[in-house]
C-alpha positions as CSV (number, residue, x, y, z in Angstrom):
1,X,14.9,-10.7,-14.4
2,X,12.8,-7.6,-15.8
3,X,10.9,-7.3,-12.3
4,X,7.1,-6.9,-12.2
5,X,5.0,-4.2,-14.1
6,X,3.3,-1.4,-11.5
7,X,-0.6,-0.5,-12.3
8,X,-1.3,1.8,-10.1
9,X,-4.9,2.9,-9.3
10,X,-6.1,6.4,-8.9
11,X,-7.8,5.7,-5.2
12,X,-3.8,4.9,-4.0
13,X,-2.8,8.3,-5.0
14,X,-6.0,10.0,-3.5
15,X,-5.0,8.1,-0.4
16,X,-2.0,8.5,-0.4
17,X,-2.4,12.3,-0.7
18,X,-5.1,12.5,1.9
19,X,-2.4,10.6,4.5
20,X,0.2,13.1,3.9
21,X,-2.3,16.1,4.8
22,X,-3.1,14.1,7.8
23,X,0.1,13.8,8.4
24,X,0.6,17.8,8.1
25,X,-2.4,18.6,10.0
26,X,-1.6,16.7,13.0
27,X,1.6,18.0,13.5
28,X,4.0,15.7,12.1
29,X,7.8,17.2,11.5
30,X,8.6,17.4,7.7
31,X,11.4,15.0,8.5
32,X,9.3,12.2,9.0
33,X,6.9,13.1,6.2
34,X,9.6,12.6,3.7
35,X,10.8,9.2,5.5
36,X,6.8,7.9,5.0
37,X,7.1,8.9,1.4
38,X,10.2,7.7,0.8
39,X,9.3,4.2,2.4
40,X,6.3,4.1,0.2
41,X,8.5,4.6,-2.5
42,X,10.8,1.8,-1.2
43,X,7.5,-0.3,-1.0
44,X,6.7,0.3,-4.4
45,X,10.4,-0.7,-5.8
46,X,10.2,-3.8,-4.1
47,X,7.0,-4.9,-5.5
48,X,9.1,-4.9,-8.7
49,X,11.2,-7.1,-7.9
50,X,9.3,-9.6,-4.9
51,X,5.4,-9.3,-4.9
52,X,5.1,-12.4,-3.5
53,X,6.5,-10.8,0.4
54,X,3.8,-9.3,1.2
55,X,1.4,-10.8,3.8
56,X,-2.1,-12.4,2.3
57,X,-4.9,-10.3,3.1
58,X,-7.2,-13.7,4.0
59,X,-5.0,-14.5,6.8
60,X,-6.4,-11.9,8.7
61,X,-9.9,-11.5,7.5
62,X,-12.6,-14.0,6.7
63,X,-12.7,-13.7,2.7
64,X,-11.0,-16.0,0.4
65,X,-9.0,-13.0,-1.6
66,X,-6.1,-12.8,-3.4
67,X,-5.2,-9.2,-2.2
68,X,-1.7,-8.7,-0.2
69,X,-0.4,-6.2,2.3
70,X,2.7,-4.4,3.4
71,X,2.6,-2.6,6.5
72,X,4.2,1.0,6.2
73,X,4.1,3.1,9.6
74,X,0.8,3.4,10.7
75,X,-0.4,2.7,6.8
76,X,-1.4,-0.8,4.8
77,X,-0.8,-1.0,1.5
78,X,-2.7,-2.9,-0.9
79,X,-1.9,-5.2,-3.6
80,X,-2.5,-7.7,-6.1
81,X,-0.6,-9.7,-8.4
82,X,-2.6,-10.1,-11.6
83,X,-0.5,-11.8,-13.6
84,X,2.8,-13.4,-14.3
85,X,4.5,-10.0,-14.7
86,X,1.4,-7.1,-13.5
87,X,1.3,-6.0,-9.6
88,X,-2.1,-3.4,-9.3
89,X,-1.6,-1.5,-6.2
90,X,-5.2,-1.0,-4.8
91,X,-5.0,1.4,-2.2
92,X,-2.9,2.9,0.8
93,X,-5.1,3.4,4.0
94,X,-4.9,4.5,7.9
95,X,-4.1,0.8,10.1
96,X,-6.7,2.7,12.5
97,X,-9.1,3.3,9.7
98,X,-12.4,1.0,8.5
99,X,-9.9,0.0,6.1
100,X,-11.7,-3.5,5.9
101,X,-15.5,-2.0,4.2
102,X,-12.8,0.2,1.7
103,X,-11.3,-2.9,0.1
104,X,-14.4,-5.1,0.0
């Protein structure tokens, strides 16, 4: 098996970014920075290989939507399988944020 193609949007990296100066800003030890990027990175891998373990977004919101979710420390990640062999990883946004009104 090949393993799924990543398309990865422009508003994950901008979130992603904006998480880590959070991150920074709050106080957070280096250390555990590089273990949030690293399990992002993990994330990512495994989306290669198993898309289809992530948890469905319309479980736990009231829209029909084919979006998934992984849950990475106090982060979701968003995804969508668009095809038989494409992943497009939406965005990566704060558990405590209005992440609902940012993916709708």
């Amino acid at each position: 098996m090949n393993g799924y193609e990543l398309a990865i949007t422009e508003e994950f990296y901008d979130d992603l970014e904006l998480i880590i100066e959070l991150k920074k800003e709050y106080g957070m030890y280096q250390s555990n920075i590089d273990k949030f990027k690293k399990d992002v990175d993990n994330r990512l891998v495994q989306l290669t290989m198993s898309p289809k373990s992530g948890a469905n977004l319309s479980s736990r919101v009231n829209k029909e939507t084919a979006i998934k979710y992984f849950v990475i420390s106090d982060c979701l990640m968003f995804f969508e399988i668009v095809s038989s062999k494409k992943v497009e990883v939406l965005r990566i946004l704060s558990a405590k944020s209005d992440w609902i009104s940012k993916i709708f």
